[in-house]
C-alpha positions in Angstrom: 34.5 61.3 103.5 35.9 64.9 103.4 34.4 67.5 101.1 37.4 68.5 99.3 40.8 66.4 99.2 43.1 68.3 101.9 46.8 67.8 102.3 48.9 67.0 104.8 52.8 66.8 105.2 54.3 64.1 107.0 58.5 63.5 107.7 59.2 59.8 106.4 57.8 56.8 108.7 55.2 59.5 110.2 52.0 57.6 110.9 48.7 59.3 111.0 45.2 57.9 112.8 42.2 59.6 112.1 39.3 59.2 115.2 35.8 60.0 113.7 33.3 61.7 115.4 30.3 60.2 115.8 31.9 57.1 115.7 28.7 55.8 113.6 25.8 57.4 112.0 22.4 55.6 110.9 20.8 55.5 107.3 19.3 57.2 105.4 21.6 60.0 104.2 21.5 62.4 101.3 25.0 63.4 99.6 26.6 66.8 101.0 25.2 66.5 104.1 27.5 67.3 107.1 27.5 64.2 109.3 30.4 64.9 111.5 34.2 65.4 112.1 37.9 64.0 111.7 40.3 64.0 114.2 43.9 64.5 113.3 45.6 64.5 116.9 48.9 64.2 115.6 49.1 67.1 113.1 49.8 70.2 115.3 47.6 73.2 114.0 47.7 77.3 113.8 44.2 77.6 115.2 44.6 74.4 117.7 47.9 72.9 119.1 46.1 69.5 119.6 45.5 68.6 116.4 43.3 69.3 113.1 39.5 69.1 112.6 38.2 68.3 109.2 34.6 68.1 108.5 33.1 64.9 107.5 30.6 64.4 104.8 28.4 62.0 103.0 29.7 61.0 99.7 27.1 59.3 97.8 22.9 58.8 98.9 22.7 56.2 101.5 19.6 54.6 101.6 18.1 52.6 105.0 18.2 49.0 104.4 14.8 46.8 104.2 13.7 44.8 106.8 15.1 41.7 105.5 18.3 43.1 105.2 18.2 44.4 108.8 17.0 41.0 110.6 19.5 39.0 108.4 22.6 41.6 109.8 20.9 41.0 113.7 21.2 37.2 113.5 24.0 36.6 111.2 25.8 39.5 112.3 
């Protein structure tokens, strides 16, 4: 999620993908924490012509799953 909601214009039928950097990140996280970026490639910047860098942080507490959990999601996918 981003920190703070951030605009961005787009001319009509303009389509926007955002990469995220890590791609993953592993549990447990605490809310605020910095955990990364998202890419904007398509969105020309002042600072950078090849595209805009948001930060990415966690939203809400993200607690590790138990071990149940985790051998259920290893053999049931």
């Amino acid at each position: 999620m981003l920190q703070k909601d951030t605009g961005i214009w787009l001319s009509k039928n303009e389509k926007v993908v955002g990469v995220a950097n890590p791609k993953s990140i592993s549990a447990p996280q605490v809310a605020g924490k910095r955990v990364g970026s998202i890419a904007l490639k398509a969105i020309p910047s002042i600072k950078d012509a090849d595209g805009v860098q948001l930060p990415a942080t966690v939203k809400t507490n993200v607690e590790k799953a138990n071990f149940f959990v985790r051998i259920w999601r290893k053999i049931f996918g």
